[in-house]
MARNUBA-208726 format. One line per field, with one value per residue: chain; residue number from 0; x, y, z of N, C-alpha, C in turn. Coordinates in steps of 0.2 Angstrom, whole numbers, plus 5000, padded with zeros to 4 digits. Atoms other than C-alpha are relative to their C-alpha. Layout:
BEGIN
unit <- (A;...)
pos <- (NUM;...)
n.px <- (X;...)
n.py <- (Y;...)
n.pz <- (Z;...)
ca.px <- (X;...)
ca.py <- (Y;...)
ca.pz <- (Z;...)
c.px <- (X;...)
c.py <- (Y;...)
c.pz <- (Z;...)
//
This chain:
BEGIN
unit <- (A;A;A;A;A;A;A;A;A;A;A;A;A;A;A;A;A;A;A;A;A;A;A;A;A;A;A;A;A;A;A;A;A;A;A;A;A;A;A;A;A;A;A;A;A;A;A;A;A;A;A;A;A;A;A;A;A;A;A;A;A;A;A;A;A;A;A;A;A;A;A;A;A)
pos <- (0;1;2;3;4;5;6;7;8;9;10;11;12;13;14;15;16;17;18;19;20;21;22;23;24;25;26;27;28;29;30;31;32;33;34;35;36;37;38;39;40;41;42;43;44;45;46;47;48;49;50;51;52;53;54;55;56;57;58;59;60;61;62;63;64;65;66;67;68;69;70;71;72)
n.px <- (5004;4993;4998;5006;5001;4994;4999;5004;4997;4994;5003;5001;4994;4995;5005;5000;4993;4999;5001;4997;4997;5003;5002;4994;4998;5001;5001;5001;5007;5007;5002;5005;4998;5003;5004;4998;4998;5004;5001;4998;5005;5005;4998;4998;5009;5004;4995;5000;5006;5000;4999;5005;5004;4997;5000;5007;5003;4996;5002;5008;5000;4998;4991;4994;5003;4999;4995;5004;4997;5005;4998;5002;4995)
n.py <- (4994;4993;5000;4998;4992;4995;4999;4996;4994;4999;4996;4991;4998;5001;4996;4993;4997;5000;4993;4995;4998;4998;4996;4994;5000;4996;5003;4994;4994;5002;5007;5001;5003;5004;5009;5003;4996;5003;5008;5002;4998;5002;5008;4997;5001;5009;5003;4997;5002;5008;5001;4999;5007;5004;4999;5004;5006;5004;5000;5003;5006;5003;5003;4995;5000;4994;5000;5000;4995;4998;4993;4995;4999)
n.pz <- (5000;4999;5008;5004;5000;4998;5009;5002;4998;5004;5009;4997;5000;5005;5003;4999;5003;5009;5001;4997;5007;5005;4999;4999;5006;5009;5004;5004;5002;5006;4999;4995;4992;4994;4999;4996;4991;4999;5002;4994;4995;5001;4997;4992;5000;4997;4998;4995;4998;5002;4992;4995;5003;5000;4992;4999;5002;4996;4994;4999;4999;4994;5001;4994;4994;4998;4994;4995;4995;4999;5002;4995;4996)
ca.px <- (5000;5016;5023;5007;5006;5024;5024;5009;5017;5033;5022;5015;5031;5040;5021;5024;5046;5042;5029;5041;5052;5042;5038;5057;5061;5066;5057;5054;5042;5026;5028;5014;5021;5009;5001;5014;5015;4997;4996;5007;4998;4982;4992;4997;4977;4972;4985;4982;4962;4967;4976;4963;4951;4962;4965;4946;4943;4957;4950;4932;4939;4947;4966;4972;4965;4967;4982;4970;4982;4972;4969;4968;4984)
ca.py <- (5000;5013;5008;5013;5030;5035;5029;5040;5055;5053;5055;5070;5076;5071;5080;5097;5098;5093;5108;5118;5114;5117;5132;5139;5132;5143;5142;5149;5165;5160;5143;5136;5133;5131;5114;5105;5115;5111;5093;5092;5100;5092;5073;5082;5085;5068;5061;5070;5066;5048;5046;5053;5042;5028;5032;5032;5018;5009;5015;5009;4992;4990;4989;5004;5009;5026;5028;5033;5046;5056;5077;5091;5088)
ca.pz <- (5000;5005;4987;4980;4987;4988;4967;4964;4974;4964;4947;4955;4957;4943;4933;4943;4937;4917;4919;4928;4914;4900;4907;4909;4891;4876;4866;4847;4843;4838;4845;4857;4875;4886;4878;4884;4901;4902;4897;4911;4924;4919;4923;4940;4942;4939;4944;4963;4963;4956;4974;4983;4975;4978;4997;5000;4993;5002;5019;5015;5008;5026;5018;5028;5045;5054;5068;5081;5088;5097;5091;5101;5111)
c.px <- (5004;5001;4995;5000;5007;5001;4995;5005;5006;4997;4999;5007;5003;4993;5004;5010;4998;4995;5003;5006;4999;4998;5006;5003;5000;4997;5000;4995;4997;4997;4995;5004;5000;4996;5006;5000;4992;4997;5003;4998;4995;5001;5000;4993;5001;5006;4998;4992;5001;5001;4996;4995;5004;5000;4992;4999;5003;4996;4990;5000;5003;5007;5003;4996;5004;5005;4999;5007;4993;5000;4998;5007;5005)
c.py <- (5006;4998;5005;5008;5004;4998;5005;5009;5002;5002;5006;5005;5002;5005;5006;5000;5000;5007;5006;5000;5002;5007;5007;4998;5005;4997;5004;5003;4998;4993;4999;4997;4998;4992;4995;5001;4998;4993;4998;5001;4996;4991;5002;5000;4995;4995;4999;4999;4994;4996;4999;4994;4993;4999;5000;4995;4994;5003;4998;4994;4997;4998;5007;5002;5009;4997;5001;5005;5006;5011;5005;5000;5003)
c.pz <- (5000;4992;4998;5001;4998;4989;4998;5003;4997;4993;5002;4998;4995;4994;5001;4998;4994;5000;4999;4994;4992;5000;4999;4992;4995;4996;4991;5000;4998;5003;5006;5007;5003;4998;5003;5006;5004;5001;5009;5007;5002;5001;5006;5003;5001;5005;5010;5001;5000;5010;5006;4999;5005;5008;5004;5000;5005;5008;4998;4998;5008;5000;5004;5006;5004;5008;5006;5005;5002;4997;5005;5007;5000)
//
């Protein structure tokens, strides 16, 4: 289950640098920049709802379980 999340949050990751590179890239005049700086974004989105989704799920099938730390302390 740790694999699972810690490989998703490394896409995440590795989504929001090719952005961040697509974004610092020269590029030439005229050329369209942002569809790839968006493409990539828009993986980082889903990407980042997928997980959520996923982490729900996984605590309504009963494969993770909350820590029971207590809050307020």
């Amino acid at each position: 289950m740790k694999f699972i999340i810690v490989l998703a949050l490394a896409g995440i990751v590795a989504a929001l640098g090719s952005a961040g590179v697509f974004m610092l890239r020269k590029r030439d005049p005229g050329a369209p920049a942002t569809a790839h700086m968006a493409r990539a974004l828009a993986v980082r989105v889903g990407l980042s709802v997928a997980l959520f989704a996923f982490i729900l799920f996984s605590y309504w099938m009963g494969w993770i379980q909350p820590t029971g730390i207590p809050a307020g302390r």
